[in-house]
N, C-alpha and C positions, 0 to 999 in steps of 0.2 A: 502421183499423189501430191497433192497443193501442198509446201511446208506453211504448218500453222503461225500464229503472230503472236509473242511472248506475251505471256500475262504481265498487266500493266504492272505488278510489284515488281516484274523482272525486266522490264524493258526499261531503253534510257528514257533519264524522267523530261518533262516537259517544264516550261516556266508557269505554266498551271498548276503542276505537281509538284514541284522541285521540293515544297516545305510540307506534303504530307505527311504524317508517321506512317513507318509501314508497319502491314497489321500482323505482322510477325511479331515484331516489338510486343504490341500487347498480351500476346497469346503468350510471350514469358515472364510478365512481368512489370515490364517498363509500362507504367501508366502514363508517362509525361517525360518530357526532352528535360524538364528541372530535377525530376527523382533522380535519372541516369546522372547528372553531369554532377552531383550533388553523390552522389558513389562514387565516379571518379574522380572529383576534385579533392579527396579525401589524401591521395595521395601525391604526393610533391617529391622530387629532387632536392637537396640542400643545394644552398646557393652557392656554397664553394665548389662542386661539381661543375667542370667546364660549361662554358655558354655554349656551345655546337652539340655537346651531350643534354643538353636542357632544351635545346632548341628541335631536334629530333625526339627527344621525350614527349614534347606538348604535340608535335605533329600526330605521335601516336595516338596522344589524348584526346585529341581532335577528330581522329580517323574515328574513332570508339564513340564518340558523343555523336557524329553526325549519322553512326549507324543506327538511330533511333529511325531516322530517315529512308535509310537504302541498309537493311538487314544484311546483304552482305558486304559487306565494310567492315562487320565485324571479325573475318578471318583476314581481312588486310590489316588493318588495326592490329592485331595477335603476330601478324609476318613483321609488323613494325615494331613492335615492341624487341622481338627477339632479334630484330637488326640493331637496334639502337642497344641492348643488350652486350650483343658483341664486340662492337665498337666502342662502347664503355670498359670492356674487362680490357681490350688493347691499350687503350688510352691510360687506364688508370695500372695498367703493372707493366704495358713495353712488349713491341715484337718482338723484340730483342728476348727476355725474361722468356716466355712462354716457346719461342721458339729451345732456347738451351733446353728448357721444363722438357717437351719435345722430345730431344736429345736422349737423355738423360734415357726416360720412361722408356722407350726401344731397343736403348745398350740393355735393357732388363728383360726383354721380351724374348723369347725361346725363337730359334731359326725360323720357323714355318708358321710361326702364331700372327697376329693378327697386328699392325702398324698403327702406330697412332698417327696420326695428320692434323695441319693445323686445322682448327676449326671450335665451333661455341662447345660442342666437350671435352674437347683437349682443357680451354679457356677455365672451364668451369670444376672440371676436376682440379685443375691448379688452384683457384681460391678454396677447395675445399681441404686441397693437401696443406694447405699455407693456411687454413684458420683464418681466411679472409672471410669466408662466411658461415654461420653457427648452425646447428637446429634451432636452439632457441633461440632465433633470430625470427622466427616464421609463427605467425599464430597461428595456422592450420597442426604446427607440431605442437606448441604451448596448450593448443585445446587437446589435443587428443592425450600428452603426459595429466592432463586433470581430469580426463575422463578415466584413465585409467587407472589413476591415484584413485578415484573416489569409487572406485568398481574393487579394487583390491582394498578398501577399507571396509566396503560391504564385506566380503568374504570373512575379515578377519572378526566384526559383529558378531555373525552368522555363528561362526569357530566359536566366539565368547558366548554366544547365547544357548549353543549345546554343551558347553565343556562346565557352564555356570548356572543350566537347567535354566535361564532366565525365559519368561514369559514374552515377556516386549524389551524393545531399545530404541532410547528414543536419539536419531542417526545426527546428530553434531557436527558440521561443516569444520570446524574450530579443531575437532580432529585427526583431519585427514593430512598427513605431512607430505603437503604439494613439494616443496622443494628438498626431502628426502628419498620423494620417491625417483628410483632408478628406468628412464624410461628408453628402452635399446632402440627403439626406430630411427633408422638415421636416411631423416628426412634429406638433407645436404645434397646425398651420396644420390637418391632418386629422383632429384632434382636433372642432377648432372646427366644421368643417362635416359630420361624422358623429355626434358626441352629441348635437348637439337633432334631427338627423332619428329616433333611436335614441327620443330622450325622447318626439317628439309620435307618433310610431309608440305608443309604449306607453299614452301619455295618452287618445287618442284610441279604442281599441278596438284589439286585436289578437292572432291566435292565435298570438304568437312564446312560445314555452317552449323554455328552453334556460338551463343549469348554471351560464353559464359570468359569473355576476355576481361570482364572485372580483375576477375579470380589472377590470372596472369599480368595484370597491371601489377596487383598487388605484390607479389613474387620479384616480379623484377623491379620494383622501386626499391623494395627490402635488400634484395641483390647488391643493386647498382651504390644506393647511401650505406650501406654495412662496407661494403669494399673500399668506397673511397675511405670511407672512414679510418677503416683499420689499417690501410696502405698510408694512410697520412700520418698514424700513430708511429707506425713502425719505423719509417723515415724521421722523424723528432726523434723518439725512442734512438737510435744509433746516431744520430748527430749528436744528442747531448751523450754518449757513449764517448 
């Protein structure tokens, strides 16, 4: 049996093709190479974030905007982000740091239970232990605590308008107490143990293709500028100590 000849979206491109969109791109979305890059440019590194960390960052950026082009790009793009990811949490707290971190977590660990080793969730659990990075750090968390404020003020309406016989209410934004309400998802903590299974999935071999490395830009810019950030406070903070 003759092997068949890839379809041209998946074969290497030509200098006739090289600047096509591929028509994968449209079927999600991407109308144009300017809407995409105009998503991702959205998010930036702060400048005091090393230049080798800034300079891997835009390669990711890069990889992601040229997927408009060659559709899978976009799970190398996603593999490059969570490299440059890692190499950011090294850089900005120390092998050193996360190795003792390391230590530390397995003198606590029961005989026969399970080791921690270095790697992006060791990394990632340590910023989370250390309040190097927040839930409300994340707007995928900040939407869902206001979806959920305004859903449990519905309820308490609902409560007022049988206990009060009232007919109608007319529902008031102005009432709903966003920043008293108590919201337990702890996004951080999900964070930590679904990006490295996400990263060694892609590391490793795998047919995942899918758009949606927006989503994941956004995540680790939040990551990477929340960290430096707060590791640069804490460092001021105990010098002026």
């Amino acid at each position: 049996m003759m092997a068949k000849d890839l379809p041209i979206e998946e074969d290497f491109r030509t200098p006739s093709n090289v600047m096509l969109p591929d028509d994968r791109s449209n079927l999600v979305g991407l109308n144009s190479i300017k809407q995409l890059h105009e998503a991702i440019d959205e998010y930036r590194l702060d400048k005091s974030i090393p230049e080798n960390i800034r300079i891997q960052f835009a390669t990711a950026k890069n990889l992601l905007l040229y997927s408009y082009y060659v559709y899978r790009f976009f799970p190398i793009a996603k593999h490059q982000l969570f490299v440059v990811l890692e190499h950011a949490i090294k850089e900005c707290i120390g092998e050193q740091a996360i190795q003792d971190y390391k230590k530390a977590k397995n003198r606590k660990q029961a005989k026969n239970s399970h080791r921690f080793s270095m790697g992006l969730k060791l990394s990632l659990h340590y910023l989370v232990e250390n309040d190097l990075i927040k839930n409300e750090d994340f707007r995928v968390w900040q939407e869902g605590k206001a979806r959920e404020a305004w859903e449990r003020y519905r309820i308490q309406v609902s409560k007022k308008m049988d206990e009060e016989n009232l007919q109608c209410y007319e529902l008031d934004e102005s009432e709903v107490d966003y920043d008293g309400f108590n919201y337990e998802h702890d996004y951080v903590s999900v964070l930590a143990n679904i990006l490295p299974k996400v990263r060694n999935s892609l590391a490793h071999g795998s047919n995942y293709l899918s758009a949606s490395t927006v989503h994941d830009l956004e995540i680790v810019t939040t990551i990477i500028n929340k960290m430096f950030e707060r590791a640069k406070w804490n460092i001021e903070s105990t010098i002026k100590e």
